[in-house]
C-alpha positions in Angstrom: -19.9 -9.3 4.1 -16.2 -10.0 4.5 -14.1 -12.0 2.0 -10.6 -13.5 2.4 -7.8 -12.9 0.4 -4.6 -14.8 0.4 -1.8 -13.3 -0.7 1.9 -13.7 -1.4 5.1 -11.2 -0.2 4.4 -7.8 -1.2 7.3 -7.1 -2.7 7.8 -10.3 -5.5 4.0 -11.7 -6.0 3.0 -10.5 -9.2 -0.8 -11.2 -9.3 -1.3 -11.1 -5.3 -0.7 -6.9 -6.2 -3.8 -7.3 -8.8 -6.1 -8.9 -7.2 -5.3 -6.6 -3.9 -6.1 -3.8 -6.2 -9.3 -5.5 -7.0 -10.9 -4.4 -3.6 -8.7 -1.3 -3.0 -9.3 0.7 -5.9 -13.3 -0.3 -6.0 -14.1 0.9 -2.3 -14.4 -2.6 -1.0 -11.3 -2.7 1.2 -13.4 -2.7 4.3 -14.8 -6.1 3.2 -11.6 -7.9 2.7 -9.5 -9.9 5.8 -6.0 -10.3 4.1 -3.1 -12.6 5.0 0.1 -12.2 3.5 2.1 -14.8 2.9 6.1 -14.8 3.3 7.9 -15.0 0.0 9.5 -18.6 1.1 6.7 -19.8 2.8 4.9 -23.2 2.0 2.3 -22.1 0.3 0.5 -25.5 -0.8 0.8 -26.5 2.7 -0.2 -23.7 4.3 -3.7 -23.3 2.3 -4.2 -27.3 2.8 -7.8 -26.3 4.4 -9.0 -25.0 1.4 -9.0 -27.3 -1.4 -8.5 -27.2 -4.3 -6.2 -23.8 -3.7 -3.0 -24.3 -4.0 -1.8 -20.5 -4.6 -1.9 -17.3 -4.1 -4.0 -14.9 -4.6 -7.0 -17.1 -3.2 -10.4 -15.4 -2.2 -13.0 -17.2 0.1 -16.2 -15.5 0.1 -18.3 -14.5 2.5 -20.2 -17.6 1.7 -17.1 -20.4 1.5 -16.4 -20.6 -2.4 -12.8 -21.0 -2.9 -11.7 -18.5 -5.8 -7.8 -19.7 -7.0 -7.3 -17.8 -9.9 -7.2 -13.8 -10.4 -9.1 -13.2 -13.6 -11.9 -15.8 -11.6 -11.2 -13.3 -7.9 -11.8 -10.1 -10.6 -15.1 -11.4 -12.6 -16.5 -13.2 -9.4 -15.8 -9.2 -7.5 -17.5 -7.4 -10.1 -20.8 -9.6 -10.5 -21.2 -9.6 -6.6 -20.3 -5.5 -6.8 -22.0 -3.8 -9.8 -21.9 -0.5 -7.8 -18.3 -0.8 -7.6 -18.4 -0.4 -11.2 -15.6 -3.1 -11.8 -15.7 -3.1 -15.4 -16.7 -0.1 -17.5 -20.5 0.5 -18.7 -19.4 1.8 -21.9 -20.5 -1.7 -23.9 -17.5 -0.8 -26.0 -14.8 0.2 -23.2 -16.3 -3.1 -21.1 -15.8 -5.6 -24.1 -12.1 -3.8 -24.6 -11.3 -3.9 -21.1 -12.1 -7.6 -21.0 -10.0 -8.5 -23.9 -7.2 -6.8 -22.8 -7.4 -8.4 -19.3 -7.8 -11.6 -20.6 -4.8 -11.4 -23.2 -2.5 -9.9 -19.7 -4.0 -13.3 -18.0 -2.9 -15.9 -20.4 -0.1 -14.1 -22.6 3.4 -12.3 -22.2 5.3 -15.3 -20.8 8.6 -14.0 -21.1 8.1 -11.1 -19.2 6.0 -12.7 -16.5 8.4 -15.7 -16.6 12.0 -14.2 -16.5 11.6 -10.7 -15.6 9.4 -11.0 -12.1 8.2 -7.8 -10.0 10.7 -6.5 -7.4 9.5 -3.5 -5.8 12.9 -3.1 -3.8 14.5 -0.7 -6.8 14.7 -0.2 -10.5 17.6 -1.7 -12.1 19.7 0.2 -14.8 21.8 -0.9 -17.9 19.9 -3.6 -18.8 18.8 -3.9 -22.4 15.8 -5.6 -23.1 16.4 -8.9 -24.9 14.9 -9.6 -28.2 11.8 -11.9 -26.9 11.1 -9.4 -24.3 11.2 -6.7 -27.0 8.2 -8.3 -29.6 6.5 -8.3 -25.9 7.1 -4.9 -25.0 5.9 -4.3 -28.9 2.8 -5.9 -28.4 2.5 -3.9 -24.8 2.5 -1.2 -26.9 0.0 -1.8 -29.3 -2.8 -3.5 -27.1 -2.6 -0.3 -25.0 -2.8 2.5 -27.7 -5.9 0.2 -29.6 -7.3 0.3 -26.3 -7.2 4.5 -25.9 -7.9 4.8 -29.6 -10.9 2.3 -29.9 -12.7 3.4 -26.6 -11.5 7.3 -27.2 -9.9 7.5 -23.6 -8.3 10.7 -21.9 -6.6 10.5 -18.7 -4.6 7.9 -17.4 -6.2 4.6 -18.0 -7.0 2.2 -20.5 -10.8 2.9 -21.2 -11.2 5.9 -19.8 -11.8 4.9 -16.3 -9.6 2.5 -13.9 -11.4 -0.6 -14.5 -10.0 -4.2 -13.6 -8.2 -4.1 -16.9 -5.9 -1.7 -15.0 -5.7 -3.7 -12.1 -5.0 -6.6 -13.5 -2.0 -4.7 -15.8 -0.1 -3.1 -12.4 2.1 -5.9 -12.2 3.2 -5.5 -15.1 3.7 -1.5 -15.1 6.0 -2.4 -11.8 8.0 -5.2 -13.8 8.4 -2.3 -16.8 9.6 0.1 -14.3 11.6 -2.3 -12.6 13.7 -3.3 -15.6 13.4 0.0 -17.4 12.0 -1.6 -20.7 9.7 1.0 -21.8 7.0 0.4 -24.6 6.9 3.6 -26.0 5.1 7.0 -25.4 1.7 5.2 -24.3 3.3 2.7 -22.2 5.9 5.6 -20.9 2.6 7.5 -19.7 0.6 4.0 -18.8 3.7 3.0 -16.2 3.7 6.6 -15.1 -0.2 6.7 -14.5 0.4 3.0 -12.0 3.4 4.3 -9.9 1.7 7.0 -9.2 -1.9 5.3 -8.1 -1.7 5.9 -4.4 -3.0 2.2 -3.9 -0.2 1.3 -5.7 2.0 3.1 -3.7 0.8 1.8 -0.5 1.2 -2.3 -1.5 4.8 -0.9 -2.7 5.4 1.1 1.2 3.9 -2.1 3.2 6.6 -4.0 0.5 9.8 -1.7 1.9 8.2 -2.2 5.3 8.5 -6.0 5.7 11.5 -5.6 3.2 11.6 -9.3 2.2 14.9 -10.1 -0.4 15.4 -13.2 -1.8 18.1 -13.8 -3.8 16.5 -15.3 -6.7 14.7 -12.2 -7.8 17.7 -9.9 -7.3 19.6 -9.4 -10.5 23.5 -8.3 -10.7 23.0 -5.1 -11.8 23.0 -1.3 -10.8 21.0 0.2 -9.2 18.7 3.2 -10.4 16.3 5.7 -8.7 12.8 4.5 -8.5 11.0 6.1 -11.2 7.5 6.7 -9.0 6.8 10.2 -7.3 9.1 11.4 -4.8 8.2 10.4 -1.4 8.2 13.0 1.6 11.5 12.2 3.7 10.2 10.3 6.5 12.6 8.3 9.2 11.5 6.8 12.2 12.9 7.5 15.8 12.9 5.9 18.9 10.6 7.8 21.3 7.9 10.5 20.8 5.8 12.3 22.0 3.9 12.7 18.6 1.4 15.3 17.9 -1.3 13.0 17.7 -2.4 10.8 20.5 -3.6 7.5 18.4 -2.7 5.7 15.3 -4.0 7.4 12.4 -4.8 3.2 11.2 -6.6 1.5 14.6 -7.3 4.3 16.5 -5.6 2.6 19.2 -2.6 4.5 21.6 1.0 5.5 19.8 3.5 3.8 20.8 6.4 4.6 17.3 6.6 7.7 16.2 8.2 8.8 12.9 10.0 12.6 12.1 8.7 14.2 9.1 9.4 18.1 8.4 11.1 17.9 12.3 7.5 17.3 13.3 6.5 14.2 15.1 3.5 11.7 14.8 3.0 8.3 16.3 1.6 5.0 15.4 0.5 1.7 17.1 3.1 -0.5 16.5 6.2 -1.0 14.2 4.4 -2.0 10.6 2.2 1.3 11.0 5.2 3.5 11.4 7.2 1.5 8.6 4.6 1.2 6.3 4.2 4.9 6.4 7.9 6.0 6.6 8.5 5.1 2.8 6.0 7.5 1.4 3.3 9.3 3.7 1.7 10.9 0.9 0.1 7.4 0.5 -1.3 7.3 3.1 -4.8 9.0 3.7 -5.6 8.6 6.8 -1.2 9.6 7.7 -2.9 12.7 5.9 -5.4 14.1 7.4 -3.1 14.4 10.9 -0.3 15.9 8.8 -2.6 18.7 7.4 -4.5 19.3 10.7 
């Protein structure tokens, strides 16, 4: 069973991260043939063959239904997948999660319209306008009811990473982006995404392509990215690595990275620079490194 997802540039598509998320964090990313978009690519034009869709993220199942719409990609994932456990089966922490991914669907339009996900950097300096604050206040409030109501410990919402979670990544990247924190909950919420190693990989195969468009690029410093510290990786012209195929395909090396003046190799160029931003990531990068 193999679904197709359509996606848009890693680095600035806001609900292309979610609904990636959707089969990466629920053990179904064997089942999913992804295309990524380019951020200026013609989108409409380009998914003309599947009508109605128009945007991205756009799943076509295994049987031809076109799914256009994120919330539709999550519910339509989780009735086809109950062992994937998509939504909680707490009756309480499912009805919770559902609320609060609904109110992330349709809500927040300041954020989601003026402040949009860049994974290149955080920013610093910038002081969160007024409308973003009564956002950033309701941020806060949705996400302690949630802990409270459903009695969560740990990292997520109810308890569990559920497609509530998901479906709230892009907007723990915009947060950490801008550096408008919520407050304590939100502080630790953020925390809890950048640290997800699925989100860390959509964020490495974002630095790999390394798309910029100057439209999402603000005028302002700089600051360190507030995720984990990656392990110093660079990649280097010629090998030989210490293993013989890439860690991804199997296939022969033929790019090769230095990490602790060790070398390993890879298949082809996005396998090495997808794994040069932060091999810690990477599982299957891993299991060569600790062999």
């Amino acid at each position: 069973m193999t679904y197709r997802l359509y996606l848009g540039d890693r680095t600035y598509f806001s609900w292309s991260l979610a609904a990636w998320l959707m089969f990466e964090n629920f053990g179904l990313a064997k089942q999913r043939d992804t295309t990524v978009f380019a951020a200026d690519a013609k989108i409409a034009s380009s998914l003309a063959d599947l009508a109605p869709a128009r945007t991205v993220p756009t799943m076509v199942t295994p049987e031809g239904a076109i799914v256009s719409d994120s919330l539709a990609i999550a519910e339509e994932l989780a009735t086809r997948h109950p062992e994937a456990n998509h939504w909680p089966a707490d009756p309480l922490a499912r009805a919770t999660a559902r609320t609060l991914a609904a109110e992330m669907h349709s809500g927040f339009p300041v954020l989601r319209g003026h402040w949009p996900v860049n994974l290149h950097h955080a920013y610093s300096g910038i002081e969160a306008p007024q409308d973003v604050r009564r956002e950033l206040d309701r941020l806060e409030l949705i996400w302690s009811a949630a802990r409270q109501t459903t009695g969560a410990t740990g990292a997520w919402l109810t308890g569990r990473y559920s497609l509530a979670d998901a479906i709230f990544a892009p907007m723990a990247s915009r947060l950490a982006t801008y550096g408008f924190i919520t407050g304590p909950v939100g502080a630790a919420y953020v925390a809890a995404h950048l640290a997800d190693p699925a989100f860390r990989r959509w964020r490495a195969m974002a630095l790999a392509r390394n798309t910029r468009l100057d439209a999402f690029e603000l005028d302002h410093p700089h600051a360190a990215w507030p995720g984990p510290t990656p392990m110093t990786a660079h990649a280097v012209d010629t090998g030989p690595g210490e293993n013989d195929v890439c860690p991804y395909s199997g296939d022969p090396v033929t790019h090769f990275i230095k990490l602790d003046d060790r070398a390993f190799g890879f298949c082809n160029a996005f396998c090495r620079d997808k794994t040069v931003p932060d091999p810690e990531a990477w599982p299957a990068f891993l299991a060569i490194y600790h062999s």
